[in-house]
C-alpha positions in Angstrom: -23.1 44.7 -58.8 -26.0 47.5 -58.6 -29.4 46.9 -60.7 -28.2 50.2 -63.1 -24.6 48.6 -64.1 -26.1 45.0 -64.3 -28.6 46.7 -67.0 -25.7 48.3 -68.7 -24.3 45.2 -69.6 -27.2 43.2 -70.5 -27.8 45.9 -72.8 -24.5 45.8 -74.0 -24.8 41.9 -74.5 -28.0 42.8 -76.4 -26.4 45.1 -78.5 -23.6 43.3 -79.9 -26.0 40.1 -80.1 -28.2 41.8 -82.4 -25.1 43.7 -84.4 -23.7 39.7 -85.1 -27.1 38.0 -85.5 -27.4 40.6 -88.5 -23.5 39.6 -89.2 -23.7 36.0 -89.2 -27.1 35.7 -90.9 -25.7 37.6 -94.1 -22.0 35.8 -93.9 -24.0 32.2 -94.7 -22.6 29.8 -97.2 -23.7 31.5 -100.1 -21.4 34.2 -99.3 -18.6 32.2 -99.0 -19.2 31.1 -102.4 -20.1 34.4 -104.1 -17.5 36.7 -102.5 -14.9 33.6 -104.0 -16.8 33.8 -107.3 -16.9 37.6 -108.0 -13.3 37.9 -107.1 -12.2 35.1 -109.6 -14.3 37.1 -112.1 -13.8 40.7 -111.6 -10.2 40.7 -109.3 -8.4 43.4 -108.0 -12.1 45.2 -108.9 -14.1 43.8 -106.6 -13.0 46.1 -104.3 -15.2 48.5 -105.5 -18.0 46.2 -105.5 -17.2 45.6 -101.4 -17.0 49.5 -101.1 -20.0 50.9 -102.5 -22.1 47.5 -101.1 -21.0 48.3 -97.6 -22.1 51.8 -98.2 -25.5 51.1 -99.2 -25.8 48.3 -96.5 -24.8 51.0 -93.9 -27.6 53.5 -94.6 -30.3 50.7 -95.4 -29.7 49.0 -91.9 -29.2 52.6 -90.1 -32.9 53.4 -91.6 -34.5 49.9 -90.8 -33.2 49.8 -87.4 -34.2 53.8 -86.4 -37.9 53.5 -87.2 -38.7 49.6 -85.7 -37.1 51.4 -82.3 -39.1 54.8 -82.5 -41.7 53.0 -83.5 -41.4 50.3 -81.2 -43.1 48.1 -84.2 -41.8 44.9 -86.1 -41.5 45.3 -89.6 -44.3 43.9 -90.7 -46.6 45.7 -88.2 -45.2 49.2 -89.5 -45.8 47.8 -93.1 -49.6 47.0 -92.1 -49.8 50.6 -90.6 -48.3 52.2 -94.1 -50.8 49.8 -95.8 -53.1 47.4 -94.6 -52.3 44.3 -95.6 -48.5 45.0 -97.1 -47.1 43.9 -93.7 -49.1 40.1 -94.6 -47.4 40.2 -98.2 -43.6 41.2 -96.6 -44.4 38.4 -94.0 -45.2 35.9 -96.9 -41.9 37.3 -99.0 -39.5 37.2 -95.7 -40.8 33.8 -94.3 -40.3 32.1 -98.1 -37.1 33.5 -99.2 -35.8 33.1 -95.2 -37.3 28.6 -95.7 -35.6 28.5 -98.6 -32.4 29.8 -97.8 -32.6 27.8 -94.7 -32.2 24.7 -96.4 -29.0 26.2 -98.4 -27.7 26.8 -94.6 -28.4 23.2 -93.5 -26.7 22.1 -96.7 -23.7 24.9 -95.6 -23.3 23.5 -92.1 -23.4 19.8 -93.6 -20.6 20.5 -96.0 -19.0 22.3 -92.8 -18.7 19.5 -90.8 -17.7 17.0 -93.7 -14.7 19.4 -94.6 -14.1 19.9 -91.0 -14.4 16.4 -89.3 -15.3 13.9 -92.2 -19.0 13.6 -91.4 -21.4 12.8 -94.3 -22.7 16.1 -95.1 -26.6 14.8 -94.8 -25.9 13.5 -90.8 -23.4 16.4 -90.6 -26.5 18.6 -91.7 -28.8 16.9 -89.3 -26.2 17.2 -86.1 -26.2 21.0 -87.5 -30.0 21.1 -86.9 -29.8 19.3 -83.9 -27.6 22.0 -82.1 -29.6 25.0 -83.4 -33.3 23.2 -81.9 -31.1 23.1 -79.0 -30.5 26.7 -79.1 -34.3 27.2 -79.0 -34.8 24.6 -76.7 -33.5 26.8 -73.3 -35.6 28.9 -71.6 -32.6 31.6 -71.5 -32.3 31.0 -75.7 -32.6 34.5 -76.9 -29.1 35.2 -74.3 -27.7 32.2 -75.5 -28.4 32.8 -79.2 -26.2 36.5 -78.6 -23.5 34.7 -77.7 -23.5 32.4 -79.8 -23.6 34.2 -83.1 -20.9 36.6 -81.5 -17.9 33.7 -80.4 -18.8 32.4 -84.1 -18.4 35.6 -85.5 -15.1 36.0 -83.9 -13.9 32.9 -85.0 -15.2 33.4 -88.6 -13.0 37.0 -88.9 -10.0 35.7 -87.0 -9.2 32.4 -89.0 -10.7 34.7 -92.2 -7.7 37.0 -91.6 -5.1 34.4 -90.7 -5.7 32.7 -94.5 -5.5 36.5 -96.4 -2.5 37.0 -94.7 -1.2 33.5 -95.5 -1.7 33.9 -99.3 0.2 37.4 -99.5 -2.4 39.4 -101.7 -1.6 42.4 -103.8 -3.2 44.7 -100.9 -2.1 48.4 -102.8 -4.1 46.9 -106.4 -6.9 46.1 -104.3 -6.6 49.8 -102.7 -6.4 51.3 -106.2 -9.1 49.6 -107.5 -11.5 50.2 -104.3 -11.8 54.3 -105.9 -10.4 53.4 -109.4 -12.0 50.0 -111.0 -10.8 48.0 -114.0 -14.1 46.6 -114.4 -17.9 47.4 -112.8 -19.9 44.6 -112.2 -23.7 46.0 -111.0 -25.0 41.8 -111.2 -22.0 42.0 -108.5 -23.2 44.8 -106.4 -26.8 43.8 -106.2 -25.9 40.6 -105.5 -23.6 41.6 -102.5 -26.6 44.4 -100.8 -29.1 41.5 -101.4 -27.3 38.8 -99.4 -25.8 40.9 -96.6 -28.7 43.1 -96.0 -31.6 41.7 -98.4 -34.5 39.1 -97.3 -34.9 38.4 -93.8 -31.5 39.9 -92.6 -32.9 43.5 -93.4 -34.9 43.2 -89.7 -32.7 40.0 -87.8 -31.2 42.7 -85.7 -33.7 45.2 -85.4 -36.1 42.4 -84.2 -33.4 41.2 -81.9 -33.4 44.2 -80.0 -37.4 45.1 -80.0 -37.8 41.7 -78.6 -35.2 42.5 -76.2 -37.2 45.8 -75.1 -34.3 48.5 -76.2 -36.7 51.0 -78.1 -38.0 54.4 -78.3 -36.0 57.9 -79.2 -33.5 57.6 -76.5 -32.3 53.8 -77.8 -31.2 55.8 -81.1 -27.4 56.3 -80.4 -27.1 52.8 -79.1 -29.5 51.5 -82.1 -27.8 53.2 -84.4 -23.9 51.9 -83.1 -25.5 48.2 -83.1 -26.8 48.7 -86.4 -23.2 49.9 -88.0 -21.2 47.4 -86.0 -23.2 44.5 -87.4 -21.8 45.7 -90.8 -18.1 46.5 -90.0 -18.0 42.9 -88.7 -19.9 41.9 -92.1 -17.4 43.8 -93.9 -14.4 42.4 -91.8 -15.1 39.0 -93.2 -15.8 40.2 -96.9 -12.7 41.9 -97.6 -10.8 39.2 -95.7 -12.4 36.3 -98.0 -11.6 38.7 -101.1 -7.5 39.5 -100.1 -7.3 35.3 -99.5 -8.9 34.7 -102.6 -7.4 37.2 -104.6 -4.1 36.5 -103.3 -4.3 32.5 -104.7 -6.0 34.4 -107.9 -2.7 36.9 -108.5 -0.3 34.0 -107.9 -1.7 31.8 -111.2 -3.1 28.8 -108.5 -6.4 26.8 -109.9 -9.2 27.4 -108.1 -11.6 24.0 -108.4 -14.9 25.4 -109.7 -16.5 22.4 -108.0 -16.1 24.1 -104.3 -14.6 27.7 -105.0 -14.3 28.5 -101.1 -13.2 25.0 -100.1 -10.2 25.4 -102.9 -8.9 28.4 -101.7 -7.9 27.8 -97.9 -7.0 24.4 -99.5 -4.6 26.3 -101.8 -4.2 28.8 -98.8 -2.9 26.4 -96.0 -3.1 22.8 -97.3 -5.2 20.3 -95.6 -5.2 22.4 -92.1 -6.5 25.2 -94.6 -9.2 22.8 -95.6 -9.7 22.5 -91.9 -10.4 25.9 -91.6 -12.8 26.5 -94.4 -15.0 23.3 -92.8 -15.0 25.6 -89.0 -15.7 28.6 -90.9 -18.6 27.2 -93.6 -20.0 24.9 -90.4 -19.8 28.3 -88.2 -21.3 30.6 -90.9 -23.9 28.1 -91.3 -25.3 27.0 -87.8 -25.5 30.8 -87.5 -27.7 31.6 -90.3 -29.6 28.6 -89.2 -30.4 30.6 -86.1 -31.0 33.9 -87.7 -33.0 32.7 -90.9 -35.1 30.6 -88.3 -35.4 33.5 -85.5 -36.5 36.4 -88.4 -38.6 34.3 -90.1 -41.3 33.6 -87.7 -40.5 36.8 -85.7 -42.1 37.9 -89.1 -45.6 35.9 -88.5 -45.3 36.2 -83.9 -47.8 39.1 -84.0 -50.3 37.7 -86.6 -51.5 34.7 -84.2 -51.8 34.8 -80.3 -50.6 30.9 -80.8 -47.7 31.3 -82.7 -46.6 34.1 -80.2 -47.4 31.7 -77.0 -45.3 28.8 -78.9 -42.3 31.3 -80.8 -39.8 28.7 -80.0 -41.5 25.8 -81.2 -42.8 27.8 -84.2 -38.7 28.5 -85.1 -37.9 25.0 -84.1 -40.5 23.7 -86.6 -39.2 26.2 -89.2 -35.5 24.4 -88.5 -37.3 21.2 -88.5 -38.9 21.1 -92.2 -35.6 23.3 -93.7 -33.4 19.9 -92.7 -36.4 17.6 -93.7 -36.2 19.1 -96.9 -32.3 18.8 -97.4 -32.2 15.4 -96.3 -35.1 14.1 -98.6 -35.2 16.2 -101.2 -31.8 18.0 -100.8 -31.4 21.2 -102.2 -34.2 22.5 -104.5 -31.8 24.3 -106.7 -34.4 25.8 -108.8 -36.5 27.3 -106.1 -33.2 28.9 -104.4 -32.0 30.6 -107.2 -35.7 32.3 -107.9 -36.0 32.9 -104.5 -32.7 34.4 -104.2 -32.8 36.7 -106.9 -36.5 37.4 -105.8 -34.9 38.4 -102.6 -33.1 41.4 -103.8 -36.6 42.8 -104.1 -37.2 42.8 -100.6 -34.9 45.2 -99.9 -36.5 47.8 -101.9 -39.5 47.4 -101.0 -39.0 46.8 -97.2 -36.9 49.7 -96.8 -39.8 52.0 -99.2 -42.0 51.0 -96.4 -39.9 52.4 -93.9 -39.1 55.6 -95.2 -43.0 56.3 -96.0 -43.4 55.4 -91.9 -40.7 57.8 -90.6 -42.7 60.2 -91.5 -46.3 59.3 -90.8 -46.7 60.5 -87.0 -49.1 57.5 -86.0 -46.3 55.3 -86.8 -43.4 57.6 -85.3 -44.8 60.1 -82.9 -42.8 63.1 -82.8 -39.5 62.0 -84.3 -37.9 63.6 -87.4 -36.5 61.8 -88.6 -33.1 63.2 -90.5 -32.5 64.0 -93.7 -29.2 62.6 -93.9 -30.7 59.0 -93.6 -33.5 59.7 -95.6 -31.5 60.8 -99.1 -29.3 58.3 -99.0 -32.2 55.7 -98.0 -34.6 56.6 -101.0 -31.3 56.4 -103.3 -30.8 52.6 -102.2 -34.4 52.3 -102.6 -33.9 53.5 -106.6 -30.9 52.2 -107.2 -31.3 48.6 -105.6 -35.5 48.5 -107.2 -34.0 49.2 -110.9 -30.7 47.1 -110.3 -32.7 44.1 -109.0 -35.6 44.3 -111.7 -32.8 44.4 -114.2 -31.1 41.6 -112.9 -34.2 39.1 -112.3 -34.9 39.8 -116.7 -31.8 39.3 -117.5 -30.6 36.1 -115.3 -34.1 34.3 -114.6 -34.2 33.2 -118.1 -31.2 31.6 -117.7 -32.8 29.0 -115.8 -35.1 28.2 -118.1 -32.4 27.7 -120.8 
């Protein structure tokens, strides 16, 4: 095989690496649980929630992912160009909310391997843990880290669509209702765009492929492709969770409140459904493990000529103290929920940031960039920025309550 086709399909490994690393960070336990949540609450509706929160996740990642490649910068060294210093205060933001998520993913993958195997979910966490220092540990752990998020992706959509199709769903409501809603939830929408492309999962695959060397203006068409695939697989998986879940919902079965996700398959498939859900949550979770861990501290690489001589270690230790935390503390359930809804902020503001620098030429060089990225970008920038300063008054006294 010649040097030119070997390239070709490193690159294309590379690619679709970076297009499920962005996947499987956003399809972690938490969106098991909210996409089974929201469609209890809002049914045949949430349709439209999945439709418009696809369509803002398309244009913020398409945005995001453009400028780190012309630019050939991380995100927070294009933040510290706009503004010196912001790129330090996105790095603090990213590396908290991505730590304290972490620990919900450990907690994911223990619960995965419980449902899945009977483990206890605290030495089911730690195994989890285990495997994903393992990931780091290889020399060849960015390639092995690609294919790993992609086999678990697959798995994730297959067995996703196997249990939708087992509970029969209303698919023509659901249609309906994807243009024509019953009910409008924004808490819902903001909620979606902030966990699949909010926090830390805003730059997992445009980090992936700077690190990876596929920049500059003649990357766009494969950046961009990379960029949209990672969200067709994340949107895959969504709208199969919702038809499975609305399918048990539309037939009068009980959904256990106690684990919503978990009750479904159950209700879905019996005990080999329960099965499933344990291979799915232990596969969504090892995954966003590995992506929470790897976009964390690719957030703080360029700030220290240590930490980028020790990455690996840096994102081991990052693994490290998230499972620490969950085994002796377990989960902080406080400081996830502020964190999470704090997360929805990051979006706006990260994606502000790049906007201002696709058009500053010290950042970009001679690229224009287009209009039709740019409209749509400042809209999500409005929308999500109001949406998520409404929702953090209105829920975060809740938890003081």
């Amino acid at each position: 095989m010649s040097n030119e086709l070997m390239n070709k399909k490193n690159n294309r490994g590379v690619l679709l690496g970076a297009a499920f690393l962005m996947a499987t960070s956003s399809i972690g336990p938490g969106f098991l649980t909210q996409t089974t949540v929201f469609t209890q609450q809002l049914a045949a509706s949430f349709a439209f929630v999945i439709v418009v929160s696809l369509i803002l996740d398309v244009f913020a990642q398409m945005n995001v992912w453009r400028i780190i490649a012309v630019s050939g910068l991380r995100g927070q060294e294009i933040a510290n160009k706009v503004l010196p210093g912001l790129g330090y205060f996105l790095a603090l933001l990213v590396v908290m909310g991505g730590l304290a998520f972490n620990i919900g993913n450990v907690a994911g993958a223990g619960l995965g391997l419980n449902a899945m195997l009977g483990v206890d979910p605290i030495a089911g966490a730690i195994i989890s843990a285990i495997i994903a220092v393992a990931v780091f540990s290889i020399k060849e752990a960015s390639k092995i880290m690609d294919k790993a998020t992609q086999i678990a992706g697959m798995i994730m959509i297959i067995l996703m669509v196997y249990v939708a199709f087992k509970t029969s769903p209303p698919v023509g409501e659901a249609v309906v209702n994807a243009f024509w809603p019953e009910q409008i939830s924004l808490y819902a929408i903001v909620t979606l765009v902030g966990g699949t492309v909010g926090g830390y999962i805003t730059f997992a695959g445009g980090h992936r492929l700077l690190d990876a060397g596929i920049k500059g203006v003649d990357a766009l068409p494969q950046v961009t492709k990379s960029s949209v695939t990672g969200i067709a697989a994340t949107g895959v998986m969504r709208i199969a969770l919702f038809l499975a879940v609305l399918g048990v919902v539309s037939q009068g079965l009980v959904i256990d409140d106690s684990n919503p996700a978990a009750s479904v398959f159950r209700l879905a498939a019996g005990e080999a459904g329960y099965r499933m859900f344990g291979i799915i949550m232990w596969a969504a979770a090892i995954t966003s493990i590995i992506g929470a861990a790897y976009t964390s501290v690719s957030f703080i690489r360029s700030f220290s000529p240590i930490i980028e001589k020790y990455y690996n270690w840096v994102i081991i230790a990052f693994i490290v103290v998230s499972t620490a935390t969950f085994a002796l503390v377990g989960k902080p359930v406080m400081i996830l929920i502020l964190v999470g809804a704090l997360n929805a902020l990051i979006l706006p503001l990260a994606l502000g940031i790049i906007l201002i620098a696709a058009y500053r030429k010290d950042i970009v060089g001679t690229y224009k960039h287009p209009l039709w990225l740019t409209i749509p970008g400042v809209f999500v920038v409005i929308v999500m920025g109001i949406l998520s300063v409404m929702t953090l008054v209105k829920e975060l006294p809740k938890l003081f309550m």
